[in-house]
HTML snippet that shows the backbone in 3Dmol.js (N, CA, C, O; Angstrom):
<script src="https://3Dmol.org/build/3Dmol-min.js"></script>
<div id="view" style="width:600px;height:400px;position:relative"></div>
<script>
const pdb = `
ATOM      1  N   UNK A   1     102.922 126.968  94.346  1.00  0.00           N
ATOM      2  CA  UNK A   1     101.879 127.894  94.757  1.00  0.00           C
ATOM      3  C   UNK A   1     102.385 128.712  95.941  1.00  0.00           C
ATOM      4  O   UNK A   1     103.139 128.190  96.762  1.00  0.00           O
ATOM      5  N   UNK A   2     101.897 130.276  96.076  1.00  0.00           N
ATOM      6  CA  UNK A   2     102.564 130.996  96.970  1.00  0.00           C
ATOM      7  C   UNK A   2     101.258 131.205  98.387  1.00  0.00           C
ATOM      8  O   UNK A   2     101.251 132.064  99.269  1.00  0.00           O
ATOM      9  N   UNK A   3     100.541 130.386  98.214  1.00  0.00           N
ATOM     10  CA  UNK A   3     100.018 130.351  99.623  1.00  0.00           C
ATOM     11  C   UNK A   3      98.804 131.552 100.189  1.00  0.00           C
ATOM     12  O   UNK A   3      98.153 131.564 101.234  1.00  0.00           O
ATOM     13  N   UNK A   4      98.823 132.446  99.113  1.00  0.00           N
ATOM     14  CA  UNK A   4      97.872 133.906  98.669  1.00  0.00           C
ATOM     15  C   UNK A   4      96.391 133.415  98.872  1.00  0.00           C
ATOM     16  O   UNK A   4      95.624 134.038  99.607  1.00  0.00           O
ATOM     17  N   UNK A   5      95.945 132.062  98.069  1.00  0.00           N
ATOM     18  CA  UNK A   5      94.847 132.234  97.906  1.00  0.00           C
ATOM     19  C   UNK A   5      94.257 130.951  98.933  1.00  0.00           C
ATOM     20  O   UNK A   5      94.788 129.865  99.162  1.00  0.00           O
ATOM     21  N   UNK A   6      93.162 131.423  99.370  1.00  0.00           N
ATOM     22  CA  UNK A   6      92.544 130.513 100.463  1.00  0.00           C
ATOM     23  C   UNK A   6      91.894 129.349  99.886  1.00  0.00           C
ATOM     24  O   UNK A   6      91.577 128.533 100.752  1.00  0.00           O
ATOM     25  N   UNK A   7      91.615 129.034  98.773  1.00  0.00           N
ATOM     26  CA  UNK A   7      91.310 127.880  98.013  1.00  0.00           C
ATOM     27  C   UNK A   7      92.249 126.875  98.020  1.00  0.00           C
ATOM     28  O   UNK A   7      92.051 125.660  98.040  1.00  0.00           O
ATOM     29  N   UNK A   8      93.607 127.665  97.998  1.00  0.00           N
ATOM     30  CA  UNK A   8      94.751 126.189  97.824  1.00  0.00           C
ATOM     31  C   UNK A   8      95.082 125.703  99.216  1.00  0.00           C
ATOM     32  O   UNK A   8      95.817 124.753  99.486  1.00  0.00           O
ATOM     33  N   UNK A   9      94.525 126.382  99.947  1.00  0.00           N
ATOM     34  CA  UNK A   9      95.178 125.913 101.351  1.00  0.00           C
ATOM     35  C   UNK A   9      93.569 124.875 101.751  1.00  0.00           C
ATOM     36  O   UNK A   9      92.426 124.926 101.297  1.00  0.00           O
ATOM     37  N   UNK A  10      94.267 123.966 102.853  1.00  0.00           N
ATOM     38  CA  UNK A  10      92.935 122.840 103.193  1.00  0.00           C
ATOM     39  C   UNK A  10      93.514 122.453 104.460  1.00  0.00           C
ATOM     40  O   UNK A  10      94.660 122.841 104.232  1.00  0.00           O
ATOM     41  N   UNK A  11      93.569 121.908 105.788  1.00  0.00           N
ATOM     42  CA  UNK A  11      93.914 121.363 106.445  1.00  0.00           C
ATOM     43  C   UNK A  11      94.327 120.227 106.215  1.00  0.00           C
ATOM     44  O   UNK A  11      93.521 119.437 105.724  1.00  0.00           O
ATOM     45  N   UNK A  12      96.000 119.680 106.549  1.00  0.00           N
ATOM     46  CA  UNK A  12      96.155 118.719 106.223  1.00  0.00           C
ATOM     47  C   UNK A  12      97.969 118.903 105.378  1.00  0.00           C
ATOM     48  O   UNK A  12      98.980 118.206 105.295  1.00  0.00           O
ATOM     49  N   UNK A  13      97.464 120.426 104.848  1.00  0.00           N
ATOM     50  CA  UNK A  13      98.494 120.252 103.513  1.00  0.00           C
ATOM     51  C   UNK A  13     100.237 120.379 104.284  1.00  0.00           C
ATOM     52  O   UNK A  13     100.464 120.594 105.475  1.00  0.00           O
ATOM     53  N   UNK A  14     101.028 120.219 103.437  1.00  0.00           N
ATOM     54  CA  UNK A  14     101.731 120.735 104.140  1.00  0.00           C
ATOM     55  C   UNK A  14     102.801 122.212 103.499  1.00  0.00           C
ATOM     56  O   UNK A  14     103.323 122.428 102.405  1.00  0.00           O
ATOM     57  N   UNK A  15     102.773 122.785 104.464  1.00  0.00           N
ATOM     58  CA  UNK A  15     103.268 124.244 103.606  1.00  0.00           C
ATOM     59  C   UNK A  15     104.372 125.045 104.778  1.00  0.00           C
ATOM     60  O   UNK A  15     104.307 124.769 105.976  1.00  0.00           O
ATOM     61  N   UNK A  16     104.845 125.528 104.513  1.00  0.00           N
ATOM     62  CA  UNK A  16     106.303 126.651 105.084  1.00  0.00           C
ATOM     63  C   UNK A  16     105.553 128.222 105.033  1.00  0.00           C
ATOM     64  O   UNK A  16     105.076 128.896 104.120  1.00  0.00           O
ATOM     65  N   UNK A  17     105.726 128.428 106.575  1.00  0.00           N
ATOM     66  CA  UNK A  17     105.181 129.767 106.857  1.00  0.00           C
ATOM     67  C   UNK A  17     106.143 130.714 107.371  1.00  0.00           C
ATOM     68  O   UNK A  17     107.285 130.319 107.605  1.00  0.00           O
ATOM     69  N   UNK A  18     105.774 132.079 107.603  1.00  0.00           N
ATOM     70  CA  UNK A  18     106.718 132.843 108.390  1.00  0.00           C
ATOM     71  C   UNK A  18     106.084 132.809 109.760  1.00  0.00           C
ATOM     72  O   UNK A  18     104.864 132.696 109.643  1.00  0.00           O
ATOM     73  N   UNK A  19     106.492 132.868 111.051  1.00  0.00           N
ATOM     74  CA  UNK A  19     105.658 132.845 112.031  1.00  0.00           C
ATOM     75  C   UNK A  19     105.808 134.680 111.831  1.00  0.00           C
ATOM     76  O   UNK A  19     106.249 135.157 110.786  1.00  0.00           O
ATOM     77  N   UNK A  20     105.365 135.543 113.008  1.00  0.00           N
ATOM     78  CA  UNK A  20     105.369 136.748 113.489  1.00  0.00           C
ATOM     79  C   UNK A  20     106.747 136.985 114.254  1.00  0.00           C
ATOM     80  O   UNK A  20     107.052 138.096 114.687  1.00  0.00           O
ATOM     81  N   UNK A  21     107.279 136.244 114.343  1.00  0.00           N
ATOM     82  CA  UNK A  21     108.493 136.710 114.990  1.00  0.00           C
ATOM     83  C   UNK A  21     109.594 136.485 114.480  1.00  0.00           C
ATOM     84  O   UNK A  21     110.697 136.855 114.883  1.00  0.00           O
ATOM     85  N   UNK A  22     109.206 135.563 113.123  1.00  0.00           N
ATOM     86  CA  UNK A  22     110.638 135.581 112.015  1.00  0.00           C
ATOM     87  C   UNK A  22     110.698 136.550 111.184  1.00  0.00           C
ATOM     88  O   UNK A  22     111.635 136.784 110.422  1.00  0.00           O
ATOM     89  N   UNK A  23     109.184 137.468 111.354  1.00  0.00           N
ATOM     90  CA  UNK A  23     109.342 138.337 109.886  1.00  0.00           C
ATOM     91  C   UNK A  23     110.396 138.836 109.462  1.00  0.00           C
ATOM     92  O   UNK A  23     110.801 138.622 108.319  1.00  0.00           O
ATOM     93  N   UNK A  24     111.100 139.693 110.444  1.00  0.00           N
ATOM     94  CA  UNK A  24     112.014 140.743 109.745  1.00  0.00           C
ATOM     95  C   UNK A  24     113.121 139.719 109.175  1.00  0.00           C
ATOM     96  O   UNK A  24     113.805 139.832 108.158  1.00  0.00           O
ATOM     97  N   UNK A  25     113.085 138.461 110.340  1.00  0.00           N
ATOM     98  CA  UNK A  25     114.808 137.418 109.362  1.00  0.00           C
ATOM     99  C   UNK A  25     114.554 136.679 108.557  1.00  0.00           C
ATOM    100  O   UNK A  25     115.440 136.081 107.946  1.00  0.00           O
ATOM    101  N   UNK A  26     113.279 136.504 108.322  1.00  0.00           N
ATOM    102  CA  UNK A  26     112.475 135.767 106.783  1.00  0.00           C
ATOM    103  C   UNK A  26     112.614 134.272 107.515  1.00  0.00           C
ATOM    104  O   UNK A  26     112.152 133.403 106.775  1.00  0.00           O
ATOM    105  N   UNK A  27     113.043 133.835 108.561  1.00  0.00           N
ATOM    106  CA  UNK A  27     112.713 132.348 108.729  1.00  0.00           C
ATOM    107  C   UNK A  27     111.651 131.552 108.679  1.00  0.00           C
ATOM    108  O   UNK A  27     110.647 131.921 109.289  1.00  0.00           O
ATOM    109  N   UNK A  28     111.633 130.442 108.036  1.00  0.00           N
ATOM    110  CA  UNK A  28     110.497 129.786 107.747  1.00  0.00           C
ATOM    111  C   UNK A  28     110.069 128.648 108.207  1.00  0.00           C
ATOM    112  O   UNK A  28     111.024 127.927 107.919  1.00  0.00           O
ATOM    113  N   UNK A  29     109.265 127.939 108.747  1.00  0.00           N
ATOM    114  CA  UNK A  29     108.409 127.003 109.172  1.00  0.00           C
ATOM    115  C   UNK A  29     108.086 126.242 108.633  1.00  0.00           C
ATOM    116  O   UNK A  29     107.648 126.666 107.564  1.00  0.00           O
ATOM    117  N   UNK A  30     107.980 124.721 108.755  1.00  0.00           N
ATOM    118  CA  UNK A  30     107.444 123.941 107.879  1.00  0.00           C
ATOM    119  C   UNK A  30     106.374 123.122 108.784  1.00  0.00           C
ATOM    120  O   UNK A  30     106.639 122.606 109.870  1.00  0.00           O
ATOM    121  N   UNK A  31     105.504 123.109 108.331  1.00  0.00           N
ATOM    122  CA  UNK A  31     104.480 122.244 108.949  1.00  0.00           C
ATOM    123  C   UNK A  31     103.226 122.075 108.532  1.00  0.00           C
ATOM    124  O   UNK A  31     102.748 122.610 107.532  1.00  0.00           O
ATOM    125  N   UNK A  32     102.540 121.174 109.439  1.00  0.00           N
ATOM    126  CA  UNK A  32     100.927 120.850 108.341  1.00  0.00           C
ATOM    127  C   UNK A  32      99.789 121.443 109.263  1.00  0.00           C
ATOM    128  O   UNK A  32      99.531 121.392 110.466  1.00  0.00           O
ATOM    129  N   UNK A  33      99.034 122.229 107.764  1.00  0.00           N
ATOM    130  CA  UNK A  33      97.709 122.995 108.207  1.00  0.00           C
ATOM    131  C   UNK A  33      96.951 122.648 109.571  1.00  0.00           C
ATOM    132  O   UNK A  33      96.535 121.509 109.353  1.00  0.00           O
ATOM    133  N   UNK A  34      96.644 122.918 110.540  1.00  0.00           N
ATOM    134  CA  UNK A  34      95.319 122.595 111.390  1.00  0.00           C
ATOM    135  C   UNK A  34      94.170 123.070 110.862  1.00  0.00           C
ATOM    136  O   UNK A  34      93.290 122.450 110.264  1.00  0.00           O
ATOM    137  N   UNK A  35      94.278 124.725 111.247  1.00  0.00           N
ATOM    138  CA  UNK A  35      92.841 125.620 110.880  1.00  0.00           C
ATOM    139  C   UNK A  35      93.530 126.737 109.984  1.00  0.00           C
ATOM    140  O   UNK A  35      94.699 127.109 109.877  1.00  0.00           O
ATOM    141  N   UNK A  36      92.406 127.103 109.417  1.00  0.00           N
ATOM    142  CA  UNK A  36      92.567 128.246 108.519  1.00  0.00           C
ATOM    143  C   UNK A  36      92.184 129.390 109.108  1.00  0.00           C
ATOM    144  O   UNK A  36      90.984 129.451 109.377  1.00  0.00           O
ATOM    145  N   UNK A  37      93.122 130.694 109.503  1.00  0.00           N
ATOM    146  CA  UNK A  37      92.659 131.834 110.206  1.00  0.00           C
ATOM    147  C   UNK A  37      92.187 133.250 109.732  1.00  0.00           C
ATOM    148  O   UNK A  37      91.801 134.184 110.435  1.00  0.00           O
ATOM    149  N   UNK A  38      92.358 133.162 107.874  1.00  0.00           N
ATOM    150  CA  UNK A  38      91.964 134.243 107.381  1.00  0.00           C
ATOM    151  C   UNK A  38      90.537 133.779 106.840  1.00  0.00           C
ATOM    152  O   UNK A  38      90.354 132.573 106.680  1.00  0.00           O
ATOM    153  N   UNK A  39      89.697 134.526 106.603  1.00  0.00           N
ATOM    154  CA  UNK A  39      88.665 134.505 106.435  1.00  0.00           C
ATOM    155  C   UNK A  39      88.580 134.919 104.645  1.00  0.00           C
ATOM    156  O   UNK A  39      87.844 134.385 103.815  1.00  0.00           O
ATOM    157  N   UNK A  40      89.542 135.987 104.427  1.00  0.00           N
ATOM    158  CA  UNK A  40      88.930 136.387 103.184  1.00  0.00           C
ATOM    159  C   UNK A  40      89.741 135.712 101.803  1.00  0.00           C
ATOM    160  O   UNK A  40      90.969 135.704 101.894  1.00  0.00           O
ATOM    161  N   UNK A  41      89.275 135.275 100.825  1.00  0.00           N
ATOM    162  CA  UNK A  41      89.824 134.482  99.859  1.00  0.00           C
ATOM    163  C   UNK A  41      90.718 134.541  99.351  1.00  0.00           C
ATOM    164  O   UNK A  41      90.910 133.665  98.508  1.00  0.00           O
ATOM    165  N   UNK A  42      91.760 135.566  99.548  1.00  0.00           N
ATOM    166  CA  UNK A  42      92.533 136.273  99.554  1.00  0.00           C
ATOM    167  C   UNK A  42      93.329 137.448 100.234  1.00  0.00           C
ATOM    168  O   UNK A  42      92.928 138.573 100.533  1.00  0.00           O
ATOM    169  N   UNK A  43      94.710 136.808 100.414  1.00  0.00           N
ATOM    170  CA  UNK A  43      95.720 137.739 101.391  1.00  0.00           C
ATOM    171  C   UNK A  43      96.604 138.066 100.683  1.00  0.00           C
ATOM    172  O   UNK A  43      96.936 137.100  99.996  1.00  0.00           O
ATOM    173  N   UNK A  44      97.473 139.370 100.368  1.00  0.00           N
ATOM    174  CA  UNK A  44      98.914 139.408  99.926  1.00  0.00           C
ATOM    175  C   UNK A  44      99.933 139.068 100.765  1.00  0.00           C
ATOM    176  O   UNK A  44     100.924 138.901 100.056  1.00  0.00           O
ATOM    177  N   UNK A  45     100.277 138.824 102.249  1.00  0.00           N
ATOM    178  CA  UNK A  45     101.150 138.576 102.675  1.00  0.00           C
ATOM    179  C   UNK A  45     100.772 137.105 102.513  1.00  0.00           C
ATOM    180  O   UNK A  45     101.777 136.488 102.866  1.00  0.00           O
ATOM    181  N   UNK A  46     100.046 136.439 102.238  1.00  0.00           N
ATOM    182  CA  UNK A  46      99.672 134.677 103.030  1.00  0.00           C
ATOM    183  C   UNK A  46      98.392 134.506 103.657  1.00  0.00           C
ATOM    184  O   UNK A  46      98.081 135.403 104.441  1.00  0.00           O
ATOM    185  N   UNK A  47      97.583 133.573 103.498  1.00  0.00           N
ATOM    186  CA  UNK A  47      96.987 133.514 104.681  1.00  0.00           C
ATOM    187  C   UNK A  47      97.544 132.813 105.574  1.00  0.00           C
ATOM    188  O   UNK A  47      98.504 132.043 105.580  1.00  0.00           O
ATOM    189  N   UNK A  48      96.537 133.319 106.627  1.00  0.00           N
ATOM    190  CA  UNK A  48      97.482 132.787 108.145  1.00  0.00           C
ATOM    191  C   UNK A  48      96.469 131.667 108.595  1.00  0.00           C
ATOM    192  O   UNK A  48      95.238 131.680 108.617  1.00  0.00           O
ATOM    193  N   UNK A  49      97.417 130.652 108.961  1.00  0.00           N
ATOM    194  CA  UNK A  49      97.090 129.296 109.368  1.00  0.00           C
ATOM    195  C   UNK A  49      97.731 129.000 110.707  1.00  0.00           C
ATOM    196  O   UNK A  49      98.639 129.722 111.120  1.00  0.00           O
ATOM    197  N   UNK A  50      97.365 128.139 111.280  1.00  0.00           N
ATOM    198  CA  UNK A  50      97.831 127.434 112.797  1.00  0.00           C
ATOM    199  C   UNK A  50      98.438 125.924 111.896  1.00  0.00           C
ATOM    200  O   UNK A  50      98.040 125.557 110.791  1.00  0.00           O
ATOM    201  N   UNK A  51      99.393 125.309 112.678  1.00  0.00           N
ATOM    202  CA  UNK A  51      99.429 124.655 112.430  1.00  0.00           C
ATOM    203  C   UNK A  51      99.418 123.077 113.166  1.00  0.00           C
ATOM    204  O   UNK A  51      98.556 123.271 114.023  1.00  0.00           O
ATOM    205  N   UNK A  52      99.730 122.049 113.294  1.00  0.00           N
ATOM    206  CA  UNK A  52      99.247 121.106 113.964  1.00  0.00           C
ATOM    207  C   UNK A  52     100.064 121.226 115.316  1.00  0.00           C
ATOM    208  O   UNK A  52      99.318 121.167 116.294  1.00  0.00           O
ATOM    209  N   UNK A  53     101.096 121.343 115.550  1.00  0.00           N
ATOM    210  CA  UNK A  53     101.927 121.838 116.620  1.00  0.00           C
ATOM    211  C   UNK A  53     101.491 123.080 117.228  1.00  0.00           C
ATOM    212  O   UNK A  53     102.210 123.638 118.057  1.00  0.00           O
ATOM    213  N   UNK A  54     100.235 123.611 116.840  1.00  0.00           N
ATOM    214  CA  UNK A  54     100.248 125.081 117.670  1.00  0.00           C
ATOM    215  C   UNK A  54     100.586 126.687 117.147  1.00  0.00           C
ATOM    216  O   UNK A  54     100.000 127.748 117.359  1.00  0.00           O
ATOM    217  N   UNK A  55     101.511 126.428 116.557  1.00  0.00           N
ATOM    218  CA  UNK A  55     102.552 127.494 116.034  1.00  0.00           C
ATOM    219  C   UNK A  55     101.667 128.209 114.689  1.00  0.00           C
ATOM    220  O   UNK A  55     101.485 127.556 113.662  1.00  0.00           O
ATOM    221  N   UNK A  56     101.129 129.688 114.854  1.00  0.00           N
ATOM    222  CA  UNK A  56     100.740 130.609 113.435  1.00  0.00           C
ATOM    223  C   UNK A  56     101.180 131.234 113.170  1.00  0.00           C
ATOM    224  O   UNK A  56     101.628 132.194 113.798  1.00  0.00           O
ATOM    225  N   UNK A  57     101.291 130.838 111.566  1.00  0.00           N
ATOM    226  CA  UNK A  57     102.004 132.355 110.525  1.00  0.00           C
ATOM    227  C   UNK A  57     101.073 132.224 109.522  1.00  0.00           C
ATOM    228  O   UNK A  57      99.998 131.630 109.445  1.00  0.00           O
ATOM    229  N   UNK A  58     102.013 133.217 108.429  1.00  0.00           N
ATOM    230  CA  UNK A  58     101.322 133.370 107.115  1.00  0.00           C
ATOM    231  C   UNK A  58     101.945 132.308 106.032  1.00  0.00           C
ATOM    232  O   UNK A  58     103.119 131.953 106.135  1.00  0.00           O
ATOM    233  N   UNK A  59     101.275 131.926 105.211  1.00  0.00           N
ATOM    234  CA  UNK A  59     101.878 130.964 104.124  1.00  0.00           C
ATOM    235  C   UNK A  59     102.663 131.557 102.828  1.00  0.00           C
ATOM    236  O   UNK A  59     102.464 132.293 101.862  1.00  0.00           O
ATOM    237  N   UNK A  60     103.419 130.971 103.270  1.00  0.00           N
ATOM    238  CA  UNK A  60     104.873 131.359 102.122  1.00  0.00           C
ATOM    239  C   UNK A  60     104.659 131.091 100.845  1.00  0.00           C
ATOM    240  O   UNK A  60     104.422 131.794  99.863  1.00  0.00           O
ATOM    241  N   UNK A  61     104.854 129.306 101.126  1.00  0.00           N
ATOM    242  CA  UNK A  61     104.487 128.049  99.857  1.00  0.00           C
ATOM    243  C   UNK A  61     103.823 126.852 100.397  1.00  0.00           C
ATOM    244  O   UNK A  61     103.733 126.433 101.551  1.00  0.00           O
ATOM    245  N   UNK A  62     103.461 126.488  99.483  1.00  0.00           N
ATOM    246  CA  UNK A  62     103.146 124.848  99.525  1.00  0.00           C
ATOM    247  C   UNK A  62     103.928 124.274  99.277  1.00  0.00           C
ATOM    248  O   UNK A  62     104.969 124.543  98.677  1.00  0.00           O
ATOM    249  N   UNK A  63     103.467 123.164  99.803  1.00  0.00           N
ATOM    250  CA  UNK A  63     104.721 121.923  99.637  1.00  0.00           C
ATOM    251  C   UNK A  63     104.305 121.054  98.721  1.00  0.00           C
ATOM    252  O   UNK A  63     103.260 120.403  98.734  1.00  0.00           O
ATOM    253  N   UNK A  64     105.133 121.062  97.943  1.00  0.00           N
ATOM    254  CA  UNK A  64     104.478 120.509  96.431  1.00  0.00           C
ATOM    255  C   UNK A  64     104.864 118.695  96.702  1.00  0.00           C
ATOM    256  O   UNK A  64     105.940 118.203  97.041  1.00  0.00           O
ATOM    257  N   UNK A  65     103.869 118.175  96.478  1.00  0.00           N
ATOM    258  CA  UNK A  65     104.105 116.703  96.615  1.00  0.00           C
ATOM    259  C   UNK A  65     104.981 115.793  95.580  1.00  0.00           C
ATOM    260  O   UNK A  65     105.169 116.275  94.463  1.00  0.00           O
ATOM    261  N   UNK A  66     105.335 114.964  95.771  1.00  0.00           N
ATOM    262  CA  UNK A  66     106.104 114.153  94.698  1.00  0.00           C
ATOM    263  C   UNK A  66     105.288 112.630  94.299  1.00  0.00           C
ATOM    264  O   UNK A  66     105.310 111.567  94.920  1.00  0.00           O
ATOM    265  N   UNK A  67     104.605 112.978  93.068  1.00  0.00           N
ATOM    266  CA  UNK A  67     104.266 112.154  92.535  1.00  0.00           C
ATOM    267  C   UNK A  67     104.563 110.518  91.687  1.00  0.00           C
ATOM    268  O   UNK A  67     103.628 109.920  91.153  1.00  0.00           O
TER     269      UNK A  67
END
`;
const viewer = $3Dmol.createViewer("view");
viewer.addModel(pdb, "pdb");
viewer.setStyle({}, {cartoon: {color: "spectrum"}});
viewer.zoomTo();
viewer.render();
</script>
């Protein structure tokens, strides 16, 4: 999942973001949801989340679990 829609995201999950200051070098973040900061059910870049450390970007992917 690419992290677009605000349904798949929940606090808790864990997912790889861009912060704002990796944009242009595409570096990515890995860490787990705190709060959810977009409001609308849908973002094309990501919605943007905080994550438990503090640190917000937009969501890349999820982190797909291993069953």
């Amino acid at each position: 999942m690419d992290g677009k829609n605000r349904k798949d995201i929940y606090p808790g999950l864990e997912v790889d973001i861009i912060l704002k200051k990796d944009q242009r070098s595409g570096t990515v973040t890995r860490g787990i949801v705190a709060n959810l900061l977009t409001s609308s059910t849908f973002h094309s870049r990501g919605i943007k989340v905080r994550l438990e450390d503090g640190q917000v970007g937009r969501v890349t992917a999820i982190v797909e679990e291993d069953l």
